[in-house]
C-alpha positions, 0 to 999 in steps of 0.5 A: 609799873609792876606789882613790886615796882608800885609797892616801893614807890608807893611805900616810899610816899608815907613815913611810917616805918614799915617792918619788911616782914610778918611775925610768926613765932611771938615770945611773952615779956613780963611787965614789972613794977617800978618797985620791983626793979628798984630791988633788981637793980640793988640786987644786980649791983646797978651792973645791966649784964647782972640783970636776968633777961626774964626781968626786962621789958625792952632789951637793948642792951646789945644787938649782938647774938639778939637777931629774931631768924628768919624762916630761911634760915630756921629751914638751913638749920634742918640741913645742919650736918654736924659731922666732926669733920668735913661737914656739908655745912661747912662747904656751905658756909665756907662758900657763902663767906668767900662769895661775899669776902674774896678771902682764900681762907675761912676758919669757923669760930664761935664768935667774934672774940674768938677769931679776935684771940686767935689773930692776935694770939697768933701774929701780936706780941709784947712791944708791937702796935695794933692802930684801928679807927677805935677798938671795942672793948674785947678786940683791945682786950685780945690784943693787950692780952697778946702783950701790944698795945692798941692805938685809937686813931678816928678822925677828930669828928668822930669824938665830937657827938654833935659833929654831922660828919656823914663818915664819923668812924673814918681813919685819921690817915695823917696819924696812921702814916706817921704811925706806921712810918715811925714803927720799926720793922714788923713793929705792927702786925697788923692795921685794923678798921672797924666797920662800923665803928661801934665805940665811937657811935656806930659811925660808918666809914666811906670807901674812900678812906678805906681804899686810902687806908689799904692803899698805906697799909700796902705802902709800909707793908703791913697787913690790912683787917677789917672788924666786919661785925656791921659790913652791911650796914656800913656798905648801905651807909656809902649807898646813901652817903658817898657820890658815885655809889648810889646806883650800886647794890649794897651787896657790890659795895660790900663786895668792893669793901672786903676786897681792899683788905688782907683779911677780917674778924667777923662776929656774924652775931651782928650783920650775920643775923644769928644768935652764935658764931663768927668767922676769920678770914684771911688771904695769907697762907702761912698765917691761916695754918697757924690761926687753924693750929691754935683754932684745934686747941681751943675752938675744934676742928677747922670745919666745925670751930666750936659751932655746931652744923646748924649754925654755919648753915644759919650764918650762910643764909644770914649773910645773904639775907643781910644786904637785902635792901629793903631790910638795909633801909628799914633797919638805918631808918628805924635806928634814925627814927629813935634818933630824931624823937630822942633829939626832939625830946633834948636828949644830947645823942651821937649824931648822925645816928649810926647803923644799929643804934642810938647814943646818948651823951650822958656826960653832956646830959648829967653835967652834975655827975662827975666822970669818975662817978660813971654819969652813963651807967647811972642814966641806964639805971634810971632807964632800967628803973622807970621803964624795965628798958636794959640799955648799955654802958659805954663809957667809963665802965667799959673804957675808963682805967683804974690804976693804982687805985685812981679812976681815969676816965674815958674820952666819952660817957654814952649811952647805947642803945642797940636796937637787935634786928628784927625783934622789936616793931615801931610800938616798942620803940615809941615806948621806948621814947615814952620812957626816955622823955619821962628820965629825961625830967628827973635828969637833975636828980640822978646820982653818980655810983663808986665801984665796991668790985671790979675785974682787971680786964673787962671790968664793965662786964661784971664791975659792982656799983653803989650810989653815990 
């Protein structure tokens, strides 16, 4: 037995959930007391992304942009040529995405948002349909913005919390195909899958419904994308969970995943493992130029788009980095450990728990909570106020409507909490459950908030509470 050989299986005889790197640059937290974040959170107006990130303990309010680098790719970032035009970096990157995607065509952006209001600024229009598993809340945004409508169209399982499917962010092909057989010619652009699916709890999707998915899209001629924020996590998941992929690298089945699609948006903030940056990729020509052209106006020249040398450097390594299979395995783990001791606890969650992080049912929790008084903003708020621990809305915040003065809710009230990769050891998120148990008490006696202010389109980004 070789060296590594006898550690993999001598690690895999214990539970404790072992971090596969050594820390080597540690950043301060300031501790706060209960009193002190009461006065935080009135003064935020209960809104988490209106709290300054010196008065939190835990973030974990997003895993997007929050990655820790590694040395590898701190020593891509020397290499960074920031030449306006045709940098050594972008051939880099360019060469690393297209490794990983097949793609023909890579065009650099600052983040994932923006290659999501390019692609739909771009080919999407008023009356056209964008279906998906289930949109996030700025890929909706984008294409609402553009004048179509998006369309939800997860299996039935993957808005049912407590339902074990082990594919939750699956496809509803029955309803795609009448979707697509229905619209009328050119009525959808484009068909997206989101990997994974991040609203409805970080639910992977199996290759099989994305090789039947592709093979629709091809059927009625319509482009296929990928949201491929979590790619990698998503690949692992069919490692572990779809027969005749358990002897495949997650790096093949990420492989095969790309190439069943015409094109993606990628934040690389996410599986990219870095703090800015994101790319589209697409196989279409025509459509690449005039992605490029508007990429010009907003976002910088095609080999640089808006990011500097550094960072294509940083999102080559990254992506190589990301389908590492000890880390692969470490982070689903350390995600489902959250899970299991939050589940213990009675906590009603998102099951199984996905790839980047754990969803609390806050309606099913706080049954005396009203949806239209924002049950899952009010459980992060206690979180905040007994533990200094910044969690997520996404819920009727995020994806409730008001019209015309009248609040209708969204389909779920969860909780997210995003654990960012490789920032937080085991100790952080047993104090993290610590502190869910102790909010879990005084569920009773949590209350419900009314909006005094809000935005018309991503309102849960600057939306203003009060108690109820």
């Amino acid at each position: 037995m070789t060296p590594a050989s006898a550690q993999r299986y001598t690690s895999s005889m214990f539970r404790t959930i072992i971090e596969p790197f050594k820390i080597k640059v540690v950043e301060p937290i300031r501790m706060t007391t209960p009193e002190e974040r009461q006065a935080i959170l009135k003064h935020a107006h209960y809104n988490m992304f209106n709290i300054r990130a010196k008065d939190i303990l835990i973030d974990l309010l997003t895993d997007s942009g929050t990655s820790a680098m590694s040395s590898e790719q701190w020593a891509a970032m020397m290499r960074g040529d920031n030449a306006y035009a045709g940098s050594n970096s972008f051939y880099r990157f360019e060469a690393a995405v297209k490794d990983l995607t097949g793609y023909v065509h890579i065009i650099p952006t600052h983040q994932g948002r923006a290659a999501e209001r390019i692609l739909f600024s771009t080919v999407c229009g008023k009356g056209q349909i964008v279906p998906n598993n289930t949109h996030f809340d700025t890929t909706r945004a984008n294409i609402e913005a553009a004048g179509a409508e998006a369309v939800d169209l997860v299996i039935p399982e993957g808005k049912q919390p407590q339902s074990r499917h082990p594919f939750k962010g699956n496809m509803d092909l029955n309803r795609l195909e009448a979707l697509l057989k229905d619209a009328k010619p050119g009525q959808v652009p484009l068909c997206m899958l989101t990997v994974t699916n991040n609203s409805g709890g970080g639910q992977p999707v199996s290759m099989e419904n994305l090789r039947q998915t592709s093979a629709l899209c091809r059927r009625y001629g319509v482009p296929f994308f990928l949201d491929a924020c979590r790619f990698a996590e998503n690949a692992y998941f069919i490692k572990l969970r779809e027969s005749g992929y358990q002897n495949k690298s997650a790096a093949d089945i990420a492989h095969e995943m790309f190439r069943l699609s015409d094109g993606c948006t990628m934040s690389a903030k996410k599986d990219g493992l870095v703090n800015i940056g994101g790319f589209l990729g697409m196989n279409d020509g025509d459509w690449a130029q005039r992605c490029r052209n508007l990429l010009v106006l907003t976002e910088g020249f095609p080999t640089y788009g808006g990011l500097a040398g550094r960072d294509l450097d940083a999102i080559a390594q990254g992506l190589k980095e990301v389908l590492e299979e000890d880390y692969l395995k470490y982070r689903l783990r350390s995600v489902e450990y959250l899970a299991e001791r939050l589940d213990k606890i009675g906590y009603p969650i998102v099951q199984p728990p996905g790839g980047h992080a754990v969803y609390i049912d806050a309606r099913a929790l706080l049954p005396h909570i009203p949806p239209i008084q924002f049950p899952a903003q009010s459980l992060c708020s206690a979180i905040y106020e007994h533990g200094g621990i910044r969690t997520g809305e996404i819920g009727n915040a995020m994806f409730g409507r008001n019209v015309k003065g009248k609040e209708i809710p969204s389909d779920m009230d969860l909780v997210r909490i995003a654990i960012p990769r490789r920032a937080y050891t085991q100790s952080h998120i047993d104090y993290v459950v610590e502190v869910a148990e102790h909010v879990h008490k005084l569920r009773e006696t949590l209350r419900g908030f009314r909006v005094i202010r809000q935005a018309s389109v991503l309102r849960h980004f600057t939306i203003e509470f009060e108690p109820v």
